[in-house]
C-alpha positions in Angstrom: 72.7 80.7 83.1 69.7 78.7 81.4 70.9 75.8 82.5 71.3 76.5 85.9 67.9 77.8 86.5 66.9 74.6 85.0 69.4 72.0 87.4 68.0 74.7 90.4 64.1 73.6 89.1 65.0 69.9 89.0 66.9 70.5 91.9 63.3 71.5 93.6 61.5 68.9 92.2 63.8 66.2 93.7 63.3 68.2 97.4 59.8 68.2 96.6 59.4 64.8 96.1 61.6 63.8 99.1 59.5 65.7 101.3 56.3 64.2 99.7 57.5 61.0 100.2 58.7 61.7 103.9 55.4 63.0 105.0 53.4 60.6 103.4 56.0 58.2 105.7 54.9 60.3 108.8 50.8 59.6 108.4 51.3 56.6 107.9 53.0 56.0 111.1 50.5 57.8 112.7 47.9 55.7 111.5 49.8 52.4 112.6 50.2 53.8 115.7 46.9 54.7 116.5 44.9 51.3 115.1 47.3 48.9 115.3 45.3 46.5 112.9 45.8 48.9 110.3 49.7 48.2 110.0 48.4 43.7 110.5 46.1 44.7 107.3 48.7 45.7 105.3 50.8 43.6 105.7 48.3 40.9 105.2 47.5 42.4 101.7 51.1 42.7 101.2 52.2 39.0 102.0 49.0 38.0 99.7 50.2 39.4 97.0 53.8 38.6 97.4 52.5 34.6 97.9 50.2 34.8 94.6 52.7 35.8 92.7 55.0 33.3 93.4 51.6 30.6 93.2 51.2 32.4 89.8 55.0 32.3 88.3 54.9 28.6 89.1 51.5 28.0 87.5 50.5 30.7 85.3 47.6 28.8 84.0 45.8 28.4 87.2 43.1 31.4 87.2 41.4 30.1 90.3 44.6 31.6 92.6 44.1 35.2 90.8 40.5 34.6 92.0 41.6 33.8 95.2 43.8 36.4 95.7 41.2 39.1 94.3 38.9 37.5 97.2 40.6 38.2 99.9 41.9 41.4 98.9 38.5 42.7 99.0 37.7 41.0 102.7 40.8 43.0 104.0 40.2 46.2 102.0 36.9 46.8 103.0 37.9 45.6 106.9 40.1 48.4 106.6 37.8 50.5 105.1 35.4 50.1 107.9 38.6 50.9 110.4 39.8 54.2 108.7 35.9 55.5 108.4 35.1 54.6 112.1 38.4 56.5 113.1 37.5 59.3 110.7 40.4 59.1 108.6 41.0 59.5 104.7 41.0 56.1 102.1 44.1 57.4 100.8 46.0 58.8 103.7 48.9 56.6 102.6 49.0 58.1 99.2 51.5 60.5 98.4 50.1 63.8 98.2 51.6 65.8 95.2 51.6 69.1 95.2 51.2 68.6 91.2 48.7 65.3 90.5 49.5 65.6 86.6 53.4 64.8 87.0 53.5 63.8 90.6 56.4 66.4 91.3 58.5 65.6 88.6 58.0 68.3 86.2 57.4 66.1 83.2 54.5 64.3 81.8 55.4 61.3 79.8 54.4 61.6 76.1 54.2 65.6 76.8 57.3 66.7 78.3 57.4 69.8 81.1 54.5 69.6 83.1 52.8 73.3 83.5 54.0 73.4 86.8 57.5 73.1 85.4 57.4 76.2 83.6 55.4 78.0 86.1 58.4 77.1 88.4 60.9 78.8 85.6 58.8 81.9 85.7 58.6 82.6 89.2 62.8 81.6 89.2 62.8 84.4 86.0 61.1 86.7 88.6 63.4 86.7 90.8 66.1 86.7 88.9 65.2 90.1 87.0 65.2 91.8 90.3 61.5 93.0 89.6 59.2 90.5 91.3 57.4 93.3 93.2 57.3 95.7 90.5 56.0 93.2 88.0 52.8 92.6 89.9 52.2 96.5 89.6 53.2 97.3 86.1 52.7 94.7 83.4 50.1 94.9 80.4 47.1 94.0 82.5 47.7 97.2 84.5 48.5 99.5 81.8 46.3 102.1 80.9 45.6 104.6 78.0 43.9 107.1 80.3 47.0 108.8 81.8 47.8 110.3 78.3 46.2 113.5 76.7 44.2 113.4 73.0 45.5 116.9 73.0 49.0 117.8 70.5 51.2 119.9 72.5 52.9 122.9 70.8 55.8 121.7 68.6 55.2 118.3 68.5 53.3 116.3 65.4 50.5 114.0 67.5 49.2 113.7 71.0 50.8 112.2 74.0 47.9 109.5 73.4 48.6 109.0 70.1 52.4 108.6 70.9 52.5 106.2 73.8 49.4 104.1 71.6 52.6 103.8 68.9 54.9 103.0 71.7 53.0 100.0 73.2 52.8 98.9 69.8 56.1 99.1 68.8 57.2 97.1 72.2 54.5 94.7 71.5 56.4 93.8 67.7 59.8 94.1 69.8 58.4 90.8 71.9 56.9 88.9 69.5 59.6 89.4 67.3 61.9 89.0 70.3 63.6 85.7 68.8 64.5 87.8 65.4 67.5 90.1 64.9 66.3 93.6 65.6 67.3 96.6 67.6 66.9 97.7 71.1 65.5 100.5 72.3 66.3 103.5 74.3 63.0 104.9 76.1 63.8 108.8 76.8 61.8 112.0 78.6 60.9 113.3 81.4 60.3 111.6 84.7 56.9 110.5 85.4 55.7 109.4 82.1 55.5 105.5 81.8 59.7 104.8 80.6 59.7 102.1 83.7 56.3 101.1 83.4 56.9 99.9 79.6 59.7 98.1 80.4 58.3 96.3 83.1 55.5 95.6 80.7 58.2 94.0 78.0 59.8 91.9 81.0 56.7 90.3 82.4 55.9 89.3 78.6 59.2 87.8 77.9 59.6 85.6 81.1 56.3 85.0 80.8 57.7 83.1 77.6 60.5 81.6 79.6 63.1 84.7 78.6 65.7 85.5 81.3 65.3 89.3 82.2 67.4 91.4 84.6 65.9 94.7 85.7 69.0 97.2 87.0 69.2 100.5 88.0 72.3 102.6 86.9 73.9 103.6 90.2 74.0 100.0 90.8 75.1 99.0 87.9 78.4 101.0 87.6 78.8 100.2 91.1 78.8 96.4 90.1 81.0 97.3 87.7 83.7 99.0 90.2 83.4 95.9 92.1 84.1 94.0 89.7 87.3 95.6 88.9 88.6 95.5 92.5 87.8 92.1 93.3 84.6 92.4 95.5 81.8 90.4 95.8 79.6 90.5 92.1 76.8 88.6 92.7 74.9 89.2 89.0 77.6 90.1 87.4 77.4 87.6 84.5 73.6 88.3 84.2 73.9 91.5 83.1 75.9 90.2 79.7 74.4 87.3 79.4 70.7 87.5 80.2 68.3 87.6 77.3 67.5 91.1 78.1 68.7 93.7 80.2 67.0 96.8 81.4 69.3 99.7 82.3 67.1 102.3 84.1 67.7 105.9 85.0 71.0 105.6 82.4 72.4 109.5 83.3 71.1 109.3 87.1 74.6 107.6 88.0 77.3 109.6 89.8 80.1 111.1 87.2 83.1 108.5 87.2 86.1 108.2 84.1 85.2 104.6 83.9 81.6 104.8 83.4 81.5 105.2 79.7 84.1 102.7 78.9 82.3 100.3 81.3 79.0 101.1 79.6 80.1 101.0 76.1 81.8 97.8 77.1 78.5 96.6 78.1 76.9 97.2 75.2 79.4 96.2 72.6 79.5 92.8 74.1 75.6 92.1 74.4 75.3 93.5 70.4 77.9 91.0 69.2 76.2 88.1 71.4 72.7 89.5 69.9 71.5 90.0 73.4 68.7 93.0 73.5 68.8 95.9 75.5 65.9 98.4 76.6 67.9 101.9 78.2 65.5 103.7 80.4 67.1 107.6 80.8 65.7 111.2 81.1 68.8 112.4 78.7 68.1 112.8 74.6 70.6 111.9 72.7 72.5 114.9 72.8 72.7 114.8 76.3 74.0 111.2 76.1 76.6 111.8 73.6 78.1 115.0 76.2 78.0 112.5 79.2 79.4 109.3 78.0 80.9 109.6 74.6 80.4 110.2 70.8 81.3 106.4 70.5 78.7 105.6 72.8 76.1 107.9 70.9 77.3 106.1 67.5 76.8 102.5 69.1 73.0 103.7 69.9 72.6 105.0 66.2 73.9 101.6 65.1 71.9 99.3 67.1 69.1 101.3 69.3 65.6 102.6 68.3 65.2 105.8 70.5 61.2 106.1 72.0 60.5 109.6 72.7 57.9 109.4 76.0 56.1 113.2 76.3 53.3 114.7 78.7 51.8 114.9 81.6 53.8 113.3 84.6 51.4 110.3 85.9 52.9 109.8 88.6 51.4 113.7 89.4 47.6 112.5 88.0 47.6 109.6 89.8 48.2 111.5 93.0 46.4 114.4 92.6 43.3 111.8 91.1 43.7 109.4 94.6 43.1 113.0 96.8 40.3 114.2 94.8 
């Protein structure tokens, strides 16, 4: 999958300079067309320098037909200077204009590799790829916010939803930069309402932001991909989900009730594990919920490999709304 997100960015690049090149083409006609003596200029300059450097091959030696040459390059480059200002028209309206100046649509710098642009290009393909590119620009670490969770400790429980979700960002935080290292992956459980899908989104906009693929699917359409799958119809995705870096399951337990789910799902998961591809769950079900509604070898697969996060308090989807009317 990498390296077809990478042949579809070159693939850009090569568009991008065609058109570049095209409309560069197009002004300069224009030009020609409207003051003739522009398009006599040029090729003035251009038959001088084609005729020096023949004068210069044959006698190398001879500096005074550099000289020459330099002379009347100037004479016809500031006539047409004079020409393009008098018509109000750019110097360099026969240059291409890149849409990246450092490696003139290419995507690589010489001496440097990928341009910037190049892997600005990959994130933006990442985006869309993970299925989040709206959500992303809602819910990432720049919008997250503290303020949502209470300092108080509700009855039964050991700290305060604050304290909680300040461990939880922190553990996610480890999970990314550690993100190349084996480790496990993590099932974020609890009610609706309190920050499961805004944490992952968090994690995904980190990791493409570090050129990671990332695909973002909810459950219903996941097992539907996976019915389609199995009786032929179109899967568009289909290899993502096992073979992108990460993959975010969310609302795991919303799904409609189906015999195949669980050996679909614990299919899903075996085969990422073994490939050491990470996986963040997203469900409202603990984990003895889990184990009644897939199976006790899918509960023993998230023992194995997953982390369970444990999100509690108020729903903030609730404070947000009730805090916009106030």
């Amino acid at each position: 999958m990498d390296n077809e997100i990478f042949e579809s960015i070159i693939d850009d690049y090569e568009k991008q300079l065609a058109k570049d090149k095209r409309e560069r083409d197009a002004r300069v006609e224009a030009v020609y067309s409207q003051i003739p003596q522009i398009r006599k200029i040029d090729r003035e300059i251009n038959e001088i320098g084609s005729n020096t450097l023949m004068a210069i091959l044959q006698n190398p030696d001879k500096e005074d037909i550099k000289e020459s040459m330099k002379n009347k390059f100037a004479v016809l480059k500031q006539r047409k200077k004079e020409l393009l200002k008098k018509n109000g028209i750019a110097e360099d309206f026969d240059r291409i204009k890149y849409r990246c100046e450092v490696c003139r649509d290419t995507g690589y710098v010489e001496g440097s590799g990928r341009c910037v642009c190049f892997r600005q290009k990959l994130i933006e393909k990442l985006y869309k790829l993970s299925n989040m590119n709206e959500l992303l620009k809602k819910q990432n670490f720049n919008t997250f916010s503290m303020d949502y969770y209470s300092k108080n400790i509700p009855n039964g429980m050991k700290r305060s939803p604050y304290e909680n979700m300040k461990n939880i960002k922190k553990y996610c935080e480890n999970f990314i930069n550690g993100f190349e290292q084996p480790s496990k992956n993590m099932v974020f459980y609890g009610d609706t309402g309190l920050g499961k899908t805004f944490m992952s989104s968090c994690i995904a906009k980190a990791l493409m932001d570090r050129g990671k693929t990332v695909l973002y699917v909810r459950a219903t359409k996941l097992f539907r991909m996976f019915d389609d799958e199995r009786f032929g119809r179109m899967t568009d995705g289909m290899e993502d989900v096992y073979k992108s870096d990460l993959l975010i399951i969310d609302d795991l337990g919303t799904e409609a009730v189906y015999k195949n789910n669980n050996s679909y799902l614990l299919d899903l998961v075996n085969e990422r594990m073994s490939n050491e591809k990470k996986i963040i769950i997203n469900t409202n079900l603990n984990f003895e919920n889990l184990e009644k509604r897939y199976s006790k070898r899918f509960s023993s697969r998230i023992l194995e490999g997953f982390d369970m996060l444990y999100f509690y308090g108020d729903d903030i989807r609730k404070l947000k709304l009730f805090g916009e009317n106030q």
